[in-house]
C-alpha positions in Angstrom: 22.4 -52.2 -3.6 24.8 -51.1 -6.4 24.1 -47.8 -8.5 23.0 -50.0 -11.5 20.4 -50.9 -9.5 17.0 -48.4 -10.2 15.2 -49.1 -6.9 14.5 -46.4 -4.9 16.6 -46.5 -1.8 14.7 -46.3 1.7 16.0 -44.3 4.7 14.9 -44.7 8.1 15.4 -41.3 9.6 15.2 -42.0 13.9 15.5 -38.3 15.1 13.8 -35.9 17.3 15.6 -32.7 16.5 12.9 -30.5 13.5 16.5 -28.8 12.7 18.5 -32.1 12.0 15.6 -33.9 10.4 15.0 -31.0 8.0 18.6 -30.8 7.3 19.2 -34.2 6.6 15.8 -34.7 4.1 17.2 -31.2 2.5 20.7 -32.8 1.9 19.1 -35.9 0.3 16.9 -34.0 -1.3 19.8 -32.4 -3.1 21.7 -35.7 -3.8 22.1 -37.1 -7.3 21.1 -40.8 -5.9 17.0 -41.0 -5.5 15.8 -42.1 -2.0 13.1 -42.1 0.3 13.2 -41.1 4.2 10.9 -42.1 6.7 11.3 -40.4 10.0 10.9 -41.4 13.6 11.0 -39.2 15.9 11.6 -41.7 19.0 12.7 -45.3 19.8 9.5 -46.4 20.2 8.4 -45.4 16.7 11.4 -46.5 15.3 11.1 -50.0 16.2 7.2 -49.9 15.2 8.3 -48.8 12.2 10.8 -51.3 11.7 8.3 -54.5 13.3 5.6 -52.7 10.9 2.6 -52.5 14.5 -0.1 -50.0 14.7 0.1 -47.2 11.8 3.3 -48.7 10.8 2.2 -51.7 9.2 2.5 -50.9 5.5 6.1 -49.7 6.5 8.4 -49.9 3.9 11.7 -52.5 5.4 14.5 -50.1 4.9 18.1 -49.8 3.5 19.3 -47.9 5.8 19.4 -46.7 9.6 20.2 -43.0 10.4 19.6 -43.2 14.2 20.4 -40.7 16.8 21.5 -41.7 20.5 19.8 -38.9 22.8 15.8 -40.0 21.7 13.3 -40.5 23.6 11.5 -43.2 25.1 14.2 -45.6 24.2 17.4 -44.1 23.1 19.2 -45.4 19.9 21.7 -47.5 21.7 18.3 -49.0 22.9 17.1 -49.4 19.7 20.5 -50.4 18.6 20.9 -53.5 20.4 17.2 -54.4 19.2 17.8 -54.5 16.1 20.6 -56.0 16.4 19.2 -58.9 18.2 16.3 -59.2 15.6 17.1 -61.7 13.2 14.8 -60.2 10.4 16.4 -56.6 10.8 19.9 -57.1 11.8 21.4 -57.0 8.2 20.4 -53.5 7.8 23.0 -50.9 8.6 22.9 -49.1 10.8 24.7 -45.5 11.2 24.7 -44.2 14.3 24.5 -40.0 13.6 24.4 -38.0 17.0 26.5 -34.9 18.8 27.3 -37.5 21.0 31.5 -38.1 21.4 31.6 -39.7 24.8 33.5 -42.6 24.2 31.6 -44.7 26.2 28.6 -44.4 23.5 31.0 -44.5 20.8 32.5 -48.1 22.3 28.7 -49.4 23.3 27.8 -48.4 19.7 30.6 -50.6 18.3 30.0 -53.1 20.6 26.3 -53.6 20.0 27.4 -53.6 16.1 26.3 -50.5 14.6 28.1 -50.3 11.5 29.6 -46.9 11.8 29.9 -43.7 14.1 29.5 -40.4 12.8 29.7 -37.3 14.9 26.8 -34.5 13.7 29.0 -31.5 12.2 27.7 -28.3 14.4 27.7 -26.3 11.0 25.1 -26.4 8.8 27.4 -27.2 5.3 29.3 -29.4 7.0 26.4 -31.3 8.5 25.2 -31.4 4.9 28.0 -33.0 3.8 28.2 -35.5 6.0 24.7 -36.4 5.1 26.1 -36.8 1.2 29.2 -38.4 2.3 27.1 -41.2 4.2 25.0 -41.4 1.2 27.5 -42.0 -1.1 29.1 -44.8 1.1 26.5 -46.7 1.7 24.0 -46.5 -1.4 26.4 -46.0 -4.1 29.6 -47.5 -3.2 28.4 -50.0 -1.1 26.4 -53.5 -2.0 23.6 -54.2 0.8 21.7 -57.0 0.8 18.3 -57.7 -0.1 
């Protein structure tokens, strides 16, 4: 999606920390590029979301994947290698966004073809930021497809 492009971008949100959620809608919320975020708050509900079952199934197919490693139920290197494997979602990115530096997740992340890493900043500007920074990559400068 290039910025020339009016459509709304969608966000799928896979986080089950109230601080980081509202941080992240709060930093979208003051970006110049319009979106809309969904949120899951586990694995499970992400990939309803995403294979539109129960209260899911007028869910919006989104542009993007913010998803978290330590979730419940199934963590996002679980629902990582899901998507992944799904041949009707595995074109969307997929960012993983977590505290998490262990390498190991970092590696299996990679490996299961998330398309990038980025470490949670502790403070809340710099969290922020990141938030932009990802939105700027990825809906402005990058072209997804359809």
């Amino acid at each position: 999606m290039s910025t020339k492009n009016l459509k709304l971008a969608h966000i799928l949100l896979v986080e089950d920390n109230e601080g980081d959620i509202l941080l992240t809608l709060d930093a979208f919320e003051e970006s110049k590029f319009k979106t809309q975020v969904s949120v899951a708050r586990n694995g499970q509900e992400a990939l309803d979301f995403l294979s539109k079952k129960g209260e899911y199934s007028n869910a919006q197919r989104p542009d993007l994947i913010l998803l978290d490693i330590n979730i419940p139920i199934f963590n996002g290197l679980e629902v990582l290698v899901k998507i992944k494997k799904d041949e009707s979602l595995k074109k969307i990115p997929v960012i993983m966004l977590t505290t998490s530096s262990n390498q190991k997740d970092i590696e299996k992340a990679y490996k299961n073809y998330c398309n990038s890493y980025v470490k949670k900043p502790l403070e809340m500007e710099e969290f922020m930021e990141a938030v932009l920074k990802i939105e700027e990559f990825w809906l402005q400068l990058t072209v997804l497809p359809d």
